[in-house]
C-alpha positions in Angstrom: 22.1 -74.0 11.9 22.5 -72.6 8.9 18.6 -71.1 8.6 19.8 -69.5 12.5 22.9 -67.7 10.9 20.7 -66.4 7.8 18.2 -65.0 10.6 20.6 -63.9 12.6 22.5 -62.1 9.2 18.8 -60.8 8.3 18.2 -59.0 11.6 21.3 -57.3 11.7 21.4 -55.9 8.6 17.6 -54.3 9.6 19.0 -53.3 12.6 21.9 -51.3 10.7 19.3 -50.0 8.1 17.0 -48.5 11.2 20.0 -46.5 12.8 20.9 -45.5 9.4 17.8 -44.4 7.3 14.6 -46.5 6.5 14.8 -48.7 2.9 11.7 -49.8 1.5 10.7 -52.2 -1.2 8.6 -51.7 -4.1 5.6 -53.5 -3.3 5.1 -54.3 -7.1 8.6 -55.1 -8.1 10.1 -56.2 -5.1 13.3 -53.8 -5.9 15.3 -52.0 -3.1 15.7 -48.0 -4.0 19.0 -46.8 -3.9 19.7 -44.6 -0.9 20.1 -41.1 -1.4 23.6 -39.0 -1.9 23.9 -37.2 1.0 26.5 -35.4 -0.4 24.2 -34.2 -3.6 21.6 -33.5 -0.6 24.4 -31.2 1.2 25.2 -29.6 -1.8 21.4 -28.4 -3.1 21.2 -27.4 0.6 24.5 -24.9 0.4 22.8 -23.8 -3.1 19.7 -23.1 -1.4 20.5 -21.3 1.4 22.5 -19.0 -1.1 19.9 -18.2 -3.0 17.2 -15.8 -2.7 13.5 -15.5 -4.3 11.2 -12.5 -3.0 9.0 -9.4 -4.3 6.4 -7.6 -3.3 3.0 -6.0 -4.7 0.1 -4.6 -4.6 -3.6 -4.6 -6.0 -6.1 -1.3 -5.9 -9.5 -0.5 -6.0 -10.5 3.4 -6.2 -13.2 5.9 -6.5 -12.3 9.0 -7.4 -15.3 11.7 -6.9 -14.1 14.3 -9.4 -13.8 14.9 -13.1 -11.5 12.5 -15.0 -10.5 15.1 -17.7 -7.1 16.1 -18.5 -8.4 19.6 -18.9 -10.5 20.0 -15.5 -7.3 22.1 -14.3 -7.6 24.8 -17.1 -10.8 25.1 -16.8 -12.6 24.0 -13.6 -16.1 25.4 -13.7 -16.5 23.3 -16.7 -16.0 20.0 -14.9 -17.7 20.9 -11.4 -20.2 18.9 -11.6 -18.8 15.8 -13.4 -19.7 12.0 -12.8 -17.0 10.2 -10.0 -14.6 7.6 -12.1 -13.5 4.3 -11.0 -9.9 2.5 -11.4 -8.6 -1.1 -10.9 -4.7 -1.1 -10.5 -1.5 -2.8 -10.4 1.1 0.1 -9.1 3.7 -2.5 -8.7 4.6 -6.1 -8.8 8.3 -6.9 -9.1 10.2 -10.3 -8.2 13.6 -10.1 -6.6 16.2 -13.5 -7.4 19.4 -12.7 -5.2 22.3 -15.1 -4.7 25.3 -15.5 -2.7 28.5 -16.1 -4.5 30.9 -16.6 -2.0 33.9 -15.3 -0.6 31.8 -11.7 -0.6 30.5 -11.8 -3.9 26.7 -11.1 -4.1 24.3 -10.6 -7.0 21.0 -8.8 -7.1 18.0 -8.7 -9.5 14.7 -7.1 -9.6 11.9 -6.9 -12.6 9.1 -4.8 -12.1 5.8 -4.4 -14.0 4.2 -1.1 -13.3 0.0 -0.9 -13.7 -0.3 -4.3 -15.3 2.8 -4.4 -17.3 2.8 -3.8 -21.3 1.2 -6.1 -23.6 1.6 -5.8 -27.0 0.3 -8.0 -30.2 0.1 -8.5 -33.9 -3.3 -9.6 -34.9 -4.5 -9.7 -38.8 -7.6 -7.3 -39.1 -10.3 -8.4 -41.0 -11.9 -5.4 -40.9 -9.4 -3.9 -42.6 -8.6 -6.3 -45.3 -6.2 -8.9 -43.5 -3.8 -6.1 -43.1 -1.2 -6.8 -40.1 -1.8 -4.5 -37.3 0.4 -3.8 -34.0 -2.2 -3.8 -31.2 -1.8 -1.6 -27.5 -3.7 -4.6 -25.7 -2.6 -2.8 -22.2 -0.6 -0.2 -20.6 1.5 0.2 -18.2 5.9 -0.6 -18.0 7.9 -3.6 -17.4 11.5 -2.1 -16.3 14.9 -4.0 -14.4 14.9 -1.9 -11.5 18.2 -3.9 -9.7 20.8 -5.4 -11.2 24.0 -5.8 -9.3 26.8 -7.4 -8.2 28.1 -6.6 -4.8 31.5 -7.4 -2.9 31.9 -7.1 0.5 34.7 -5.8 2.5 35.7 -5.7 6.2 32.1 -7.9 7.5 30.1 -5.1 5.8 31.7 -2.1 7.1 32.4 -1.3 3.2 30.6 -2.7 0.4 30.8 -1.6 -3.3 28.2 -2.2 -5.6 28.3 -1.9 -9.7 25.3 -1.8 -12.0 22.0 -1.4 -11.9 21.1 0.6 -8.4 18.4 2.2 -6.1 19.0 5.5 -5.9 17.8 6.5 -2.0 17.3 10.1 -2.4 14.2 10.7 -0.5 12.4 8.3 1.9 10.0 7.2 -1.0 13.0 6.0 -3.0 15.2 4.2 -0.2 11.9 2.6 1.7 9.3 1.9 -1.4 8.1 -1.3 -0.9 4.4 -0.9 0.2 4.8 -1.9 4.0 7.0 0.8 4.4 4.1 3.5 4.2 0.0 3.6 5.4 -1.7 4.8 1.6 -2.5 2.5 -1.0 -0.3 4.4 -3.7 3.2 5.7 -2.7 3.2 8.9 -0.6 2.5 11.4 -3.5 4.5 14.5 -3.3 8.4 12.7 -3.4 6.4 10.3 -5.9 5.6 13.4 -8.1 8.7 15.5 -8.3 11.3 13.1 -7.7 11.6 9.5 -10.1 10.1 6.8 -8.2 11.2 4.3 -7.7 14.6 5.8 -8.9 16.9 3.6 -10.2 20.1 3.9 -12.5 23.2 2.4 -13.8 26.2 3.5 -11.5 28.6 2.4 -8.6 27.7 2.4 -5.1 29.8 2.6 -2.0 27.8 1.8 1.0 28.0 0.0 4.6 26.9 0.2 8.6 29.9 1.5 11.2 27.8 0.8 14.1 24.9 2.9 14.2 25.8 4.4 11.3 24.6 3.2 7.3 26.3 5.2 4.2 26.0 5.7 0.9 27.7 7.2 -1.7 27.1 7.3 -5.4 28.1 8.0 -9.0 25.3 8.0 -11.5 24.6 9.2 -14.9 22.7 12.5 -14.5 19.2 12.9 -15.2 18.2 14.5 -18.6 16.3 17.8 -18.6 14.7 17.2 -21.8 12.5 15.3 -19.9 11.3 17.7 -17.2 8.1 18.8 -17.1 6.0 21.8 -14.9 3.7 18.9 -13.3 6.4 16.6 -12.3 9.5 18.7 -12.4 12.6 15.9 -12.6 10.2 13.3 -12.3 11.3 12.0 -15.4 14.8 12.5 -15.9 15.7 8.9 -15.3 14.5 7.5 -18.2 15.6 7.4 -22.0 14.0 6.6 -25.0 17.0 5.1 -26.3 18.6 1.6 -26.1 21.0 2.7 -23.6 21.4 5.8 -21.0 23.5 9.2 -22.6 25.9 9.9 -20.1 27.7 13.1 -21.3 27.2 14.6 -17.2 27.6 12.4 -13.7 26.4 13.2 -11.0 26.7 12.1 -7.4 24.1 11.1 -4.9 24.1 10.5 -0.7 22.4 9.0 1.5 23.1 8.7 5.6 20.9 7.0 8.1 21.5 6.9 12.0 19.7 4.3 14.7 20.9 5.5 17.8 17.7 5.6 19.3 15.8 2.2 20.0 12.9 2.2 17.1 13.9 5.5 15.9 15.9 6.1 11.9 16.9 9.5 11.2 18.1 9.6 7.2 19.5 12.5 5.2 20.0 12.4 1.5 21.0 14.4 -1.6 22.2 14.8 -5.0 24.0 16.9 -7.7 24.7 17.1 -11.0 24.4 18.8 -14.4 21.3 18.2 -16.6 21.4 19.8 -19.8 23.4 18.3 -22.7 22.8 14.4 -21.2 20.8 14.1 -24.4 22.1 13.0 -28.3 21.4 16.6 -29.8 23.6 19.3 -29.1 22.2 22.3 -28.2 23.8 25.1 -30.1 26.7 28.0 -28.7 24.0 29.6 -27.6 23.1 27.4 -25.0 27.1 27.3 -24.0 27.0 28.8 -21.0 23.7 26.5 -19.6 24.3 23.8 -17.1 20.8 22.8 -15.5 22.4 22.2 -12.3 20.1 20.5 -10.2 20.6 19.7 -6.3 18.6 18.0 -4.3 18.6 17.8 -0.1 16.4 15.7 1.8 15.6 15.0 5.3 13.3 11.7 6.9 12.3 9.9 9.7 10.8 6.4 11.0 9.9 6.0 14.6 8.6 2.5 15.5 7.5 2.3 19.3 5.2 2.0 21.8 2.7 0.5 19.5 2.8 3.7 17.0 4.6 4.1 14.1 5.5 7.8 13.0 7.4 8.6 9.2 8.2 12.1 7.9 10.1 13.7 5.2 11.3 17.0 3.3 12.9 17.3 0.0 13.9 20.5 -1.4 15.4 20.8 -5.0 16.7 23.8 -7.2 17.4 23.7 -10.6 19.6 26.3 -12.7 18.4 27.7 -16.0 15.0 26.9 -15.8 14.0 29.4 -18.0 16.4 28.7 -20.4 15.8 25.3 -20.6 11.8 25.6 -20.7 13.0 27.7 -23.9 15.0 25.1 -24.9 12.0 22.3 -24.6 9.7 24.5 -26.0 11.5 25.0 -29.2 12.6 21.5 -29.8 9.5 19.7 -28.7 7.2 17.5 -30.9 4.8 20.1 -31.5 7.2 22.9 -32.6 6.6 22.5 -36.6 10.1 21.8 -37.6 10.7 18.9 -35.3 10.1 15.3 -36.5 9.6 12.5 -33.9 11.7 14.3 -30.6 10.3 12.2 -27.9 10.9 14.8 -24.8 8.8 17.5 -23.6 6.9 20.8 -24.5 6.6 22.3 -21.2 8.4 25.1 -18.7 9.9 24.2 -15.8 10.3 25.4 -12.3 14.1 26.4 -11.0 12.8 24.6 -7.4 9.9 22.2 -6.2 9.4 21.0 -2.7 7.3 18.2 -0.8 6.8 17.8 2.9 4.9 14.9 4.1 4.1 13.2 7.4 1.7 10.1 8.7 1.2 8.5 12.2 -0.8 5.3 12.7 -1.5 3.1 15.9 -1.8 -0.5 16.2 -4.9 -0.9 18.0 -4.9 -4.5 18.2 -1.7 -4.5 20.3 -4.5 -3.3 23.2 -6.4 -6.9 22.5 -4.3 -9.7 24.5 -5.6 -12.6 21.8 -5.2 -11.1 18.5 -1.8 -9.2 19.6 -0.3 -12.7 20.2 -1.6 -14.4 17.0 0.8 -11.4 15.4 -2.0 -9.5 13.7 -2.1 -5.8 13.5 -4.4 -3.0 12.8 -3.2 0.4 12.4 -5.4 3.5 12.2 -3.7 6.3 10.5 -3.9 10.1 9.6 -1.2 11.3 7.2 -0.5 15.1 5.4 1.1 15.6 1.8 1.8 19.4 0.5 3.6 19.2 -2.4 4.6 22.4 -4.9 6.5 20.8 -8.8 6.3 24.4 -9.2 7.4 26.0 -6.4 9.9 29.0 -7.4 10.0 29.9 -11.1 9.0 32.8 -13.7 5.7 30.6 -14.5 4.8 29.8 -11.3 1.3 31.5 -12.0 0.5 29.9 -14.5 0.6 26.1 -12.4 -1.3 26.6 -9.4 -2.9 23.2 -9.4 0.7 21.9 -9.3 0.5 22.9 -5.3 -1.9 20.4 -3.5 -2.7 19.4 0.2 -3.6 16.3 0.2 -5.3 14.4 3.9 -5.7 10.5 4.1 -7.0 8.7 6.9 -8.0 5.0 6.6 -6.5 1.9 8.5 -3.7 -0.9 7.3 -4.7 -4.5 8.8 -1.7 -7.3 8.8 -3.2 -11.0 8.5 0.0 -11.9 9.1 3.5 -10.0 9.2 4.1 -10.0 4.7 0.8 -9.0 4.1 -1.5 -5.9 4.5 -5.1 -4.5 3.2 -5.4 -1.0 3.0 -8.5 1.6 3.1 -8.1 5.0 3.2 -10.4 8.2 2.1 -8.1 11.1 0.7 -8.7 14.8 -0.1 -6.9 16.7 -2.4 -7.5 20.6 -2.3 -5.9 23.5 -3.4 -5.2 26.7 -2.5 -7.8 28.9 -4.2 -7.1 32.2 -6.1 -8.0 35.8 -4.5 -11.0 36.8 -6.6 -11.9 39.6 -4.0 -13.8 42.3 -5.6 -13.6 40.5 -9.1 -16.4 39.3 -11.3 -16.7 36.0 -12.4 -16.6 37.9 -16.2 -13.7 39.6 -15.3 -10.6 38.7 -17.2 -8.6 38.8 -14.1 -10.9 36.4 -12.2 -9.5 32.7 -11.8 -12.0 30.2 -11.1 -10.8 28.1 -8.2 -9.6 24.7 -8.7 -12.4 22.0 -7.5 -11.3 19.7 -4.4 -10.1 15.9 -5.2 -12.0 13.6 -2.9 -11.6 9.4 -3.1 -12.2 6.0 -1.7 -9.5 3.1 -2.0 -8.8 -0.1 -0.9 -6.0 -2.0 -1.5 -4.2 -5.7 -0.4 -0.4 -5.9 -0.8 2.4 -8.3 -0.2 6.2 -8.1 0.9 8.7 -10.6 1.7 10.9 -13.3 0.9 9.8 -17.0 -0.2 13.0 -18.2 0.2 
């Protein structure tokens, strides 16, 4: 009787253990595990549904069939016949860690290492009698592009953001991650006379009414110690110094509309003084200079039918140009009394301009099979013209700073997050008139040689959790 009700005991308690969850035995010590805490269980799960781990980037390989030198501009019969060069990249690799707070409270990171990153190392030279020696092992930057916290208000509608922003002036700046254009570098003319990816410490107000996304923003202003003929405000973000001078603000917009099905239309723009958002101070006779610089952009992504169409336009002017190109020049690293002054020796145009545009269609959406297994393969044409010296007294003297560039080449999606890229682009400019001129006449200008090259790229974007 009593071996029946031990059975009997022995089933049930099975029985309750199979509707529940399964217990097993250690085959070795015979001990029972103890069954998980569903409440820790719950709570890792809330944790990791707040969190967020992503990034994107991207690997190149190029041949470029032109000269490599630094001088081939100032001098271009010299260089016409010059070997092509070869280059292995990193553009970009950055890793995103976002995380939900609660009660609308969000915080977002990104690191990026540009070309590589930095490395950097001591080493003891023996060649050189044991001295210590700092060693550049590889180039490249390692920056924190993001760093933010965000509140939300009214389910999105309004959102204000402190710290560490993007600032999305320009298509290149608000849509950079690499499956958001066809080349295997970043479309080059915004890339060249705007920063990119622009990012700086300020506060954001942003949100989507509808069909409507805004944003409005108060930055630092750029410096225009740093602005050069070849890249205009290209680098006016940065600082050499532990921290960003802000002695002038400056404001930035952007507004994007999705009326149409598969259709964004953006506009952007910014203003704000340059000059004196450095440490030195200029002098009174610099009192009256402002280097106001505005910037107005227009953009477009259509996604339809199989095709996907993008386009842009920025315009900027800058005031005092002259004046500050005189300013640069006479406080730059190679004027004799200076000692160390990190910024630039160069003039500088009062307006640049870049106008860009690239179609591509997705051939495989034509192929029953491999549209339905998700994979794509877009053919693409795309145009660049971009000017760094567009309007300015030394205009002349920058010619080369005006290039058409032409890319063709195709972008092939495995799967959604990940693309490889091939493309052949052609660089050309637009050639002096030498009619009736010598080429020993002091007046003739040899033309600029054309900029062909082969790439091929394989990049990555998304989320991994």
């Amino acid at each position: 009787m009593r071996f029946r009700i031990l059975t009997l005991m022995m089933l049930m308690t099975v029985v309750a253990t199979a509707e529940g969850q399964a217990v097993t035995v250690d085959a070795v010590t015979g001990a029972t595990p103890q069954v998980p805490d569903t409440a820790e269980q719950k709570k890792k799960s809330r944790f990791l549904q707040r969190l967020r781990l992503g990034g994107y980037g991207e690997a190149v390989v190029a041949r470029n069939f032109y000269s490599q030198s630094f001088n081939r501009y100032n001098a271009p019969a010299r260089y016409k016949n010059d070997e092509s060069h070869g280059e292995f990249d990193l553009p970009h690799v950055t890793f995103n860690l976002g995380f939900d707070f609660g009660r609308g409270w969000t915080l977002g990171t990104e690191i990026e290492f540009e070309h590589g990153g930095n490395e950097t190392a001591v080493e003891i030279e023996a060649e050189e009698s044991g001295e210590y020696e700092a060693e550049t092992e590889k180039g490249g930057e390692v920056a924190i592009e993001q760093f933010w916290l965000n509140k939300e208000f009214l389910r999105g509608k309004l959102n204000v953001r402190a710290g560490e922003i993007i600032v999305p002036v320009g298509y290149s700046n608000a849509y950079h991650e690499p499956l958001n254009f066809f080349t295997c570098y970043r479309p080059e003319g915004e890339a060249t006379i705007l920063p990119n990816t622009w990012h700086q410490l300020g506060l954001s107000l942003w949100g989507r009414v509808k069909d409507w996304r805004y944003e409005v923003q108060l930055l630092s202003a750029l410096n225009s110690e740093s602005f050069t003929a070849e890249k205009f405000v290209h680098q006016g973000a940065t600082s050499p110094y532990e921290y960003k001078v802000a002695n002038c603000y400056a404001t930035a917009l952007r507004l994007d509309n999705y009326s149409l099905k598969g259709l964004r239309v953006g506009l952007s723009g910014y203003y704000g003084y340059t000059f004196r958002n450095s440490l030195k101070t200029p002098g009174a006779s610099y009192d009256d200079v402002k280097g106001a610089l505005g910037i107005i952009s227009g953009d477009f992504a259509l996604k339809r039918w199989n095709w996907i169409v993008r386009g842009g336009v920025v315009y900027a002017h800058l005031s005092d140009a002259d004046r500050i190109s005189a300013y640069n020049k006479a406080n730059s690293t190679h004027h004799k009394y200076q000692d160390g002054n990190p910024f630039h020796n160069t003039n500088i145009a009062s307006a640049a301009l870049a106008v860009s545009v690239e179609a591509g269609y997705d051939i495989f959406s034509q192929i029953h099979r491999l549209r339905q297994a998700g994979q794509r393969l877009y053919l693409f044409g795309r145009f660049d013209h971009y000017d760094s010296m567009y309007k300015g007294t030394y205009r002349q003297q920058y010619r080369y700073c005006a290039p058409f560039v032409t890319t063709v080449g195709i972008n092939y999606h495995p799967i959604p997050q990940i693309v490889v890229k091939g493309e052949y682009a052609y660089r050309a400019f637009r050639q002096p008139n030498n009619h009736g001129l010598h080429s020993d006449s002091p007046l003739y200008v040899a033309p600029y040689n054309n900029e062909p090259s082969l790439r091929l790229s394989i990049a990555f974007q998304g989320w991994f959790l």
